[in-house]
C-alpha positions as CSV (number, residue, x, y, z in Angstrom):
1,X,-17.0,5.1,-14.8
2,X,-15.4,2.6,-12.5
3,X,-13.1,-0.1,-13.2
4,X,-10.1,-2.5,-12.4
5,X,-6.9,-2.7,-13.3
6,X,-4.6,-5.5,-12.8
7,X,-1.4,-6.1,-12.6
8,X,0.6,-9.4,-13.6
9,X,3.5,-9.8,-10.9
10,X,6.6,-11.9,-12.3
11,X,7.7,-14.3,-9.2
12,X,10.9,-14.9,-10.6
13,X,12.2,-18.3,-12.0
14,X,12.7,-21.8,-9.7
15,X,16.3,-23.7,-10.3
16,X,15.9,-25.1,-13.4
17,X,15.4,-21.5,-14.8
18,X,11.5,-22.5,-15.3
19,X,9.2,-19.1,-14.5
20,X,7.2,-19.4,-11.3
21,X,3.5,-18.8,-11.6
22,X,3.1,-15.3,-11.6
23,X,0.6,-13.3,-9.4
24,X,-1.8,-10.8,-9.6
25,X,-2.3,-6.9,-8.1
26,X,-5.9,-5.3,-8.3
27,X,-6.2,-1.5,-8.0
28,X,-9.7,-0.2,-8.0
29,X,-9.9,3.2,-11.1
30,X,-12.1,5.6,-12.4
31,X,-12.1,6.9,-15.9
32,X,-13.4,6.4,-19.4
33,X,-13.3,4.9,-22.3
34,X,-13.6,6.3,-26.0
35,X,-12.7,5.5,-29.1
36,X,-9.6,7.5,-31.5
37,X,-10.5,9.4,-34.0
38,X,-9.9,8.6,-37.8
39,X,-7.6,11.3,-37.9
40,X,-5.5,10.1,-34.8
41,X,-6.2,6.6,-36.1
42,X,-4.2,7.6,-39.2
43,X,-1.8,9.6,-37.8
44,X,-0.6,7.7,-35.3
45,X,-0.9,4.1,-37.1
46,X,-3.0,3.2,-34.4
47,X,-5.1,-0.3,-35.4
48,X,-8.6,0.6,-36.1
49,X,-9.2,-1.8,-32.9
50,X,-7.8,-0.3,-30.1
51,X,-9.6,2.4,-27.8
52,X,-8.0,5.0,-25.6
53,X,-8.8,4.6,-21.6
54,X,-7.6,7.9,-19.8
55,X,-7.8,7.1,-15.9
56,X,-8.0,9.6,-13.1
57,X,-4.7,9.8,-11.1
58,X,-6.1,10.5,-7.9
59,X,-8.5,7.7,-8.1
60,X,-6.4,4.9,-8.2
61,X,-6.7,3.2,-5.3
62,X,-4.0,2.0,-3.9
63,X,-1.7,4.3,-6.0
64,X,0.2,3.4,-8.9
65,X,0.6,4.6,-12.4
66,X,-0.6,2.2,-15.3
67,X,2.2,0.7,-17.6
68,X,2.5,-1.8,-20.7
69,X,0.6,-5.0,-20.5
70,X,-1.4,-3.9,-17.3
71,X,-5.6,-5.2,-17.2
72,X,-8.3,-3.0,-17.2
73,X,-11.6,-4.0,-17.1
74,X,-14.1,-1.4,-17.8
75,X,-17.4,-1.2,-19.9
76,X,-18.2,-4.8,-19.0
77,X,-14.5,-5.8,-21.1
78,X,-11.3,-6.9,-20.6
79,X,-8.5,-4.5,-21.8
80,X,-4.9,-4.9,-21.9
81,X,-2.3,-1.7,-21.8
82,X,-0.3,-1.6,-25.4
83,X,1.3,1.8,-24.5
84,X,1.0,4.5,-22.2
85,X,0.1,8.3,-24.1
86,X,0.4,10.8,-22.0
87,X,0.3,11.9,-18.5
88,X,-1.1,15.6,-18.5
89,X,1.4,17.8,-17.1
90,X,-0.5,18.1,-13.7
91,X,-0.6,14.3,-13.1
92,X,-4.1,14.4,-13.1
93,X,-4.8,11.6,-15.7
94,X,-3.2,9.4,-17.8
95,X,-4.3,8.6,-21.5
96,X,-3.7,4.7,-22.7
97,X,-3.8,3.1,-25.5
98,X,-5.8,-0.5,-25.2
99,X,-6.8,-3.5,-26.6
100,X,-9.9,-6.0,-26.1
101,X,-8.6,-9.0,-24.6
102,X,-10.6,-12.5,-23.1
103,X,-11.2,-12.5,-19.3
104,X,-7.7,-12.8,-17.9
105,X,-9.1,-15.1,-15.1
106,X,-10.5,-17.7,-17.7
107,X,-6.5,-18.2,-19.2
């Protein structure tokens, strides 16, 4: 399934200290989304909420690697990055975990 993820970039902070509006970086990504299972859920102390996104590495276009508080929208939903899981051993995916969140370009 295709998505995007999106990337906040922090332009710094003017004179006064004040932060500059921040900016935004797209990357087009393929992957899926599922849900944890109760097991995992409890486990882990995952909230009941969250859903696990695991992205194709090679996909990413342009390449990055996906890190806390990143976008993704996928599924016809907004997502935000709590933590990263894993990254297989191969770099061939990455497992997230993720939140529902409102669409970022409505804030």
């Amino acid at each position: 399934m295709t998505g995007t993820l999106r990337r906040e970039v922090v332009a710094g902070v003017d004179t006064n200290g004040d932060p500059l509006p921040a900016s935004s970086t797209t990357y087009a990504v393929q992957g899926i989304r599922d849900y944890f299972s109760s097991y995992y859920i409890a486990m882990q102390g995952i909230p009941h909420t969250d859903v696990r996104i695991l992205l194709i590495m090679n996909l990413i276009s342009p390449p990055t690697i996906p890190i806390k508080d990143d976008q993704i929208f996928m599924r016809d939903q907004w997502h935000k990055v709590r933590r990263v899981l894993e990254i297989d051993p191969a770099s061939a995916s990455i497992t997230l975990q993720c939140f529902v969140i409102s669409d970022p370009g409505s804030m």
